[in-house]
C-alpha positions as CSV (number, residue, x, y, z in Angstrom):
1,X,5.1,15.0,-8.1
2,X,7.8,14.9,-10.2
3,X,9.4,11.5,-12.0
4,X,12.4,11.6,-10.9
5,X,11.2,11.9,-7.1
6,X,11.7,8.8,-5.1
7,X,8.9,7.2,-3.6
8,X,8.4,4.5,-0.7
9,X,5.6,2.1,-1.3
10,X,5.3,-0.1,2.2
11,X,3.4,-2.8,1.2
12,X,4.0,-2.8,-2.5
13,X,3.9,-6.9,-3.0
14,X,-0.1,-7.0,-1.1
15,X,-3.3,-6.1,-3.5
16,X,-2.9,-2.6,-2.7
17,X,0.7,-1.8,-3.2
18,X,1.1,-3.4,-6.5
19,X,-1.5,-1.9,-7.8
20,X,-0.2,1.4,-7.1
21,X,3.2,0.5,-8.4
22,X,2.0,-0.5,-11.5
23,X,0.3,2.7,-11.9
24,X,2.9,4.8,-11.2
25,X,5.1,3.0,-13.1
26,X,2.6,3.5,-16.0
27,X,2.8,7.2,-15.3
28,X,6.6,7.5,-16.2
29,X,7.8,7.3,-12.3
30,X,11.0,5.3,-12.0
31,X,12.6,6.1,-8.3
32,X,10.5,3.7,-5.9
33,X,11.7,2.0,-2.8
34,X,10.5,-1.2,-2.2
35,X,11.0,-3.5,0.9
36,X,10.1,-6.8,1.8
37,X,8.4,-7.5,5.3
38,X,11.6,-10.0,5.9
39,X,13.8,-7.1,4.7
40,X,12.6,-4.5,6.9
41,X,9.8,-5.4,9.5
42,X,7.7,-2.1,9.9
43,X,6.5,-2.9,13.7
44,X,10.1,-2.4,15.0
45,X,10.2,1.4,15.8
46,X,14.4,1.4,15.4
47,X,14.2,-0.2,12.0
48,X,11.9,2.2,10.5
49,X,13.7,5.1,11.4
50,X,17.2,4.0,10.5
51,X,15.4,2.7,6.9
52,X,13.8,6.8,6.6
53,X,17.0,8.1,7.7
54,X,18.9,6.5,5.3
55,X,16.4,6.7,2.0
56,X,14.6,10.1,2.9
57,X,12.2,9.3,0.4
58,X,10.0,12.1,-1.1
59,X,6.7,10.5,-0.9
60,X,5.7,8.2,1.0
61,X,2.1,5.6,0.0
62,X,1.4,3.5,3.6
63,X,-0.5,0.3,1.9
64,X,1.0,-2.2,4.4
65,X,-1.2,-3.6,6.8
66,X,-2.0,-6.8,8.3
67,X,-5.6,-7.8,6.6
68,X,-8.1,-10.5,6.5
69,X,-11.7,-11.7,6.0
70,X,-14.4,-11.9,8.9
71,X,-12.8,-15.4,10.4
72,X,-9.2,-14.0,10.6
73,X,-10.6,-10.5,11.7
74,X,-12.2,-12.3,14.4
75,X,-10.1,-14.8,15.5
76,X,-6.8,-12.9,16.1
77,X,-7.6,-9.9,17.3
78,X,-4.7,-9.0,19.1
79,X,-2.0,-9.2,16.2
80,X,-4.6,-6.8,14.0
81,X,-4.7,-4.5,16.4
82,X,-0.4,-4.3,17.6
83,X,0.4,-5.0,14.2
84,X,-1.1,-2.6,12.7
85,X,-0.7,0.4,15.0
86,X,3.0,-0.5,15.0
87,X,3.3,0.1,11.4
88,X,1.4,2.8,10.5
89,X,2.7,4.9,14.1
90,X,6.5,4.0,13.1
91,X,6.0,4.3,9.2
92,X,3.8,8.2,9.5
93,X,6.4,9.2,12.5
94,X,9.6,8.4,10.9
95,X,7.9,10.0,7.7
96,X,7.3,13.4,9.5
97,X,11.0,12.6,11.0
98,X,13.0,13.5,7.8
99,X,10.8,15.5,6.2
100,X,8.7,13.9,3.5
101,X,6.6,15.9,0.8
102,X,3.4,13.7,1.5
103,X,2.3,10.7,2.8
104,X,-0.8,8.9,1.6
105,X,-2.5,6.6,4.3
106,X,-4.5,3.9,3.2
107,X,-7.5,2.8,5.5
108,X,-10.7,0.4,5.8
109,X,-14.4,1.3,5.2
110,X,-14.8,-0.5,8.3
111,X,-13.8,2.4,10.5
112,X,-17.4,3.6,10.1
113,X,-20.1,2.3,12.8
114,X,-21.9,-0.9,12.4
115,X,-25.3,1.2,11.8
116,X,-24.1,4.5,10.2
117,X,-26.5,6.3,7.7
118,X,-25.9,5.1,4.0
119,X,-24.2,5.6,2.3
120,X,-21.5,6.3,4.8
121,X,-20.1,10.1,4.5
122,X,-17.0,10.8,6.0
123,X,-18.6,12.7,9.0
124,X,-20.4,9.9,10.2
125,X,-16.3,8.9,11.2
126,X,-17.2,8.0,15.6
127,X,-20.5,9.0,15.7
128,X,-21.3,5.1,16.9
129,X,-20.3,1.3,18.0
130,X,-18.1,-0.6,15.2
131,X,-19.0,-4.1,13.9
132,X,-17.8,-6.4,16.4
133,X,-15.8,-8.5,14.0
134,X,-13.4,-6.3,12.7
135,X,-13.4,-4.2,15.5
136,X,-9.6,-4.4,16.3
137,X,-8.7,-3.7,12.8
138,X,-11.2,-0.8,12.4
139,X,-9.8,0.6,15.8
140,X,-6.0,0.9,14.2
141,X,-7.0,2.0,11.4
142,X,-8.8,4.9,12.7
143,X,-5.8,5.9,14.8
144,X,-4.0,5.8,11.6
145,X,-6.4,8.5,10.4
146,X,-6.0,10.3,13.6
147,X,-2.4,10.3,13.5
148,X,-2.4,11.8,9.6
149,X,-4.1,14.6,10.8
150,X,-2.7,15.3,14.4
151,X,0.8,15.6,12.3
152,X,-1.0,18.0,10.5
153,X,-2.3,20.1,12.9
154,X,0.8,20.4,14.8
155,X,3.8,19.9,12.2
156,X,2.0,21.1,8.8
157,X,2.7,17.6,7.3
158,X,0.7,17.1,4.4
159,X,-0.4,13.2,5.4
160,X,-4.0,12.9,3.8
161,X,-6.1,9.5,4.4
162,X,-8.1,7.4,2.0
163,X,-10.9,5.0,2.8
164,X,-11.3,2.8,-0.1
165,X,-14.4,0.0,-0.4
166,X,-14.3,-3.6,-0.5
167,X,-11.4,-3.9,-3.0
168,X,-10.2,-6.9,-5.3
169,X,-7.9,-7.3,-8.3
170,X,-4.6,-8.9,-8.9
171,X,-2.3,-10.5,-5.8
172,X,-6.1,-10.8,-3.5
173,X,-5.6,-13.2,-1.0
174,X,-7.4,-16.7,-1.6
175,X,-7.0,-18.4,1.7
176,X,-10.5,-19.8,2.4
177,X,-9.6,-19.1,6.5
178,X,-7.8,-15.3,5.8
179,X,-9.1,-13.8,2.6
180,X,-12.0,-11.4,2.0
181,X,-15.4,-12.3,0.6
182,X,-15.0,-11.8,-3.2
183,X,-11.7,-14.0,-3.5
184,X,-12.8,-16.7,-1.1
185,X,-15.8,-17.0,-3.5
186,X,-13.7,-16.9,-6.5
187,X,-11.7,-19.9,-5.1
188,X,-14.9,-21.6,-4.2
189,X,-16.4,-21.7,-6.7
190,X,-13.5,-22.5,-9.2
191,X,-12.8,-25.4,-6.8
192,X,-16.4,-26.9,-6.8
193,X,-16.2,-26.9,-10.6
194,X,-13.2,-28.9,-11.1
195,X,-14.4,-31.1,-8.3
196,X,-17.6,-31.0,-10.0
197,X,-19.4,-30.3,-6.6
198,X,-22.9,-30.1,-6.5
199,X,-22.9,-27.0,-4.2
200,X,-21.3,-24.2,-2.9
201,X,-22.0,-22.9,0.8
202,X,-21.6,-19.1,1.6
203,X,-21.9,-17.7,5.0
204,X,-25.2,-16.4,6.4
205,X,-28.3,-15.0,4.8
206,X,-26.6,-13.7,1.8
207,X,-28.7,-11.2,2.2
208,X,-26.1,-8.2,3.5
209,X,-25.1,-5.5,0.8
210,X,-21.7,-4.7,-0.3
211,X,-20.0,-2.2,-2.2
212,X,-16.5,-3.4,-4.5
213,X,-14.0,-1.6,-6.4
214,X,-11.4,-3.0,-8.5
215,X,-7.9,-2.2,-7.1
216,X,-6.5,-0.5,-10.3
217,X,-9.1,1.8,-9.8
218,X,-8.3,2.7,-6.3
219,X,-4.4,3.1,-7.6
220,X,-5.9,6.0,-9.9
221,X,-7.9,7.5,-7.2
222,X,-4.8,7.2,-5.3
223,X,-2.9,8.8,-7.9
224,X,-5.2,11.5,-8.5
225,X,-5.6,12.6,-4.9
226,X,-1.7,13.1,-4.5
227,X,-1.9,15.6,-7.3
228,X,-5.3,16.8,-6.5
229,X,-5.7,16.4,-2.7
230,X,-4.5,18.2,0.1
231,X,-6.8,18.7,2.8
232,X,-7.5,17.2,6.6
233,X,-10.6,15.4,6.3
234,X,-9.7,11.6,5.0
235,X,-11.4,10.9,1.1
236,X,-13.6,7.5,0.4
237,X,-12.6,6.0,-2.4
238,X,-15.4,3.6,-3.9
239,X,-17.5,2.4,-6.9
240,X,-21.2,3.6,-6.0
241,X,-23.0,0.8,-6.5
242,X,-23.5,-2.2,-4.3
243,X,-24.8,-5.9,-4.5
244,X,-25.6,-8.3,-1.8
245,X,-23.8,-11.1,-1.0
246,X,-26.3,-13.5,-2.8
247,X,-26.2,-11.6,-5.8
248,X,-22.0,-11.5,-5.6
249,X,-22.2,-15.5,-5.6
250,X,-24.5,-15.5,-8.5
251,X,-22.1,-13.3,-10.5
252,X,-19.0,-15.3,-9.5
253,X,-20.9,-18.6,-10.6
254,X,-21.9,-17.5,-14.4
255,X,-18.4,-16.0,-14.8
256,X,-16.6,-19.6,-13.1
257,X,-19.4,-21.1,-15.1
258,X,-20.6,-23.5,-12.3
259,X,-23.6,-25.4,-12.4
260,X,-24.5,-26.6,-9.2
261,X,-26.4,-24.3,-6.3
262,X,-25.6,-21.6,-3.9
263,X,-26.4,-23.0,-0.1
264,X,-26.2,-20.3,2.9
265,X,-24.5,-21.7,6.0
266,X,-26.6,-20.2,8.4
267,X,-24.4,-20.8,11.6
268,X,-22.1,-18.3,10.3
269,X,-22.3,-14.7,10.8
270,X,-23.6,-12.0,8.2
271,X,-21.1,-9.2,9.4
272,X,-22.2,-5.6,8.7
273,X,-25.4,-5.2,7.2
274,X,-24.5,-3.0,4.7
275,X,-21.8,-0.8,3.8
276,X,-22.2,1.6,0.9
277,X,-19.3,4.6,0.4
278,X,-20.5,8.0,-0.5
279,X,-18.1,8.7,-3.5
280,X,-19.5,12.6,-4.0
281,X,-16.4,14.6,-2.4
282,X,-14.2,12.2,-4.8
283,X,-16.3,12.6,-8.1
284,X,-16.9,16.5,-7.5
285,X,-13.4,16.5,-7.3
286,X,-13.1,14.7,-11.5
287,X,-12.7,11.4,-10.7
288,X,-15.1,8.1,-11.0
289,X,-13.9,4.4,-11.4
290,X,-13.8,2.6,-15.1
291,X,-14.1,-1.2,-14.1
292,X,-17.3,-2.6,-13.5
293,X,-17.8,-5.6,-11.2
294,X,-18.6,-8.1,-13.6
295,X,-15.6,-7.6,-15.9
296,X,-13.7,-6.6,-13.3
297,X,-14.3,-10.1,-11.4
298,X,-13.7,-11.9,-15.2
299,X,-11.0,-10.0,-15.5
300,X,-8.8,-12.0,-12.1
301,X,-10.5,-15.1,-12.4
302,X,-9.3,-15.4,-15.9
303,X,-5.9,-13.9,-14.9
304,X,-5.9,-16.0,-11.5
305,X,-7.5,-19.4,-12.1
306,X,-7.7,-20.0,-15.9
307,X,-4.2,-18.7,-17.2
308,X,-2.7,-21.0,-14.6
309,X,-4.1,-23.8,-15.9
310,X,-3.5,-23.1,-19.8
């Protein structure tokens, strides 16, 4: 990649996109096309490939999805599934349509079945039945795989697929009914403090196991593989170490500095028991992540919650 090449993030205000703006930017890069969803809407087929025809960028990062927690997952099944086979078919088509150097898809580690060996390796990819929560969502985003590499096999594109972890960082999502379990917690918490609360309720046992990477580490592993990586067979991108969800709620509370207690809501559901990413292919390949979960989660509170009130 040179720096003068120009570069289409879709997605580049979410978690994901920023974060790999800002580290390309850090790199020296300087050509990027960036576009609002109200500027160009990525599930209109026409759109798209008048937008390619006319920028014919050089590389091409597909971070743009439609994304939520377990409730929104759940709930609207239908728009996670359309939506987001409309963008990623019209964003990788009109991609391979004028050309582009390489496109980098970004995926889900839910694609992998509900009871896969752990820590998941990339060819346990369909071997059995998806959590039925995010099953929609899993679904598209395993056609987005499948798509990367049929344009491959036929067309020679170079489209390579990552599979990052649970991920959190700047621009997460803190909408108690949308948002992922690390922010919603985050927002919790804070909120029971200044309330001054006596508890905090989390859903289910606490008990299942989760693995989470900082998003500025996922925009160098990003980064790295579009030097590094050229191959078929989609990467995971994640931390190595998990912590379950009762241990999360524990860190999140001495970093808000709460002092009430941690109640499960057992009505609600647990989700995937576990879901651990095996990082080898990525780390024999030179590259392992810097942040570590607790100052990593310190790290966005501080910059989230506690700046805003200063």
């Amino acid at each position: 990649m040179k720096k003068t090449d120009k570069i289409y993030i879709a997605g580049h205000r979410g978690m994901v996109g920023s974060a790999i703006h800002r580290k390309l930017k850090q790199e020296g890069f300087t050509n990027f096309i960036t576009k609002t969803s109200k500027q160009l809407d990525l599930r209109n087929q026409a759109k798209v490939d008048r937008f390619f025809s006319k920028e014919k960028p050089d590389y091409v990062i597909l971070a743009a999805a439609k994304v939520g927690g377990i409730m929104a997952n759940n709930t609207y099944r239908a728009e996670f599934l359309y939506d987001n086979l409309m963008i990623q078919n019209n964003v990788i088509n009109a991609a391979h349509g004028v050309g582009v150097k390489k496109l980098l898809f970004l995926g889900s580690s839910c694609i992998y079945p509900k009871f896969a060996p752990q820590p998941l390796q990339e060819e346990s990819l369909l071997t059995g039945i998806l959590e039925p929560t995010n099953e929609p969502y899993a679904i598209a985003k395993i056609a987005g795989i499948k798509m990367c590499d049929a344009y491959r096999s036929q067309y020679g594109s170079n489209f390579i697929s990552v599979m990052p972890t649970n991920l959190y960082g700047p621009n997460d999502n803190y909408d108690l009914d949308t948002s992922h379990v690390l922010p919603a917690l985050l927002r919790k918490f804070h909120e029971s403090k200044s309330k001054k609360d006596d508890k905090v309720v989390i859903w289910g046992t606490g008990k299942p196991l989760r693995e989470f990477l900082h998003v500025d580490d996922l925009a160098d592993a990003c980064y790295f593989l579009m030097k590094k990586y050229d191959l078929p067979q989609f990467i995971n991108v994640g931390s190595g170490s998990e912590v379950t969800i009762q241990g999360l709620a524990s860190i999140i509370k001495e970093v808000v500095g709460y002092q009430g207690e941690i109640v499960q809501d057992l009505s609600k559901p647990d989700g995937t028991p576990r879901k651990l990413m095996d990082n080898s292919k990525l780390q024999e390949m030179g590259w392992k992540p810097t942040i570590s979960l607790e100052s990593g989660i310190s790290q966005v509170y501080n910059e989230t919650f506690v700046s805003k009130q200063a």
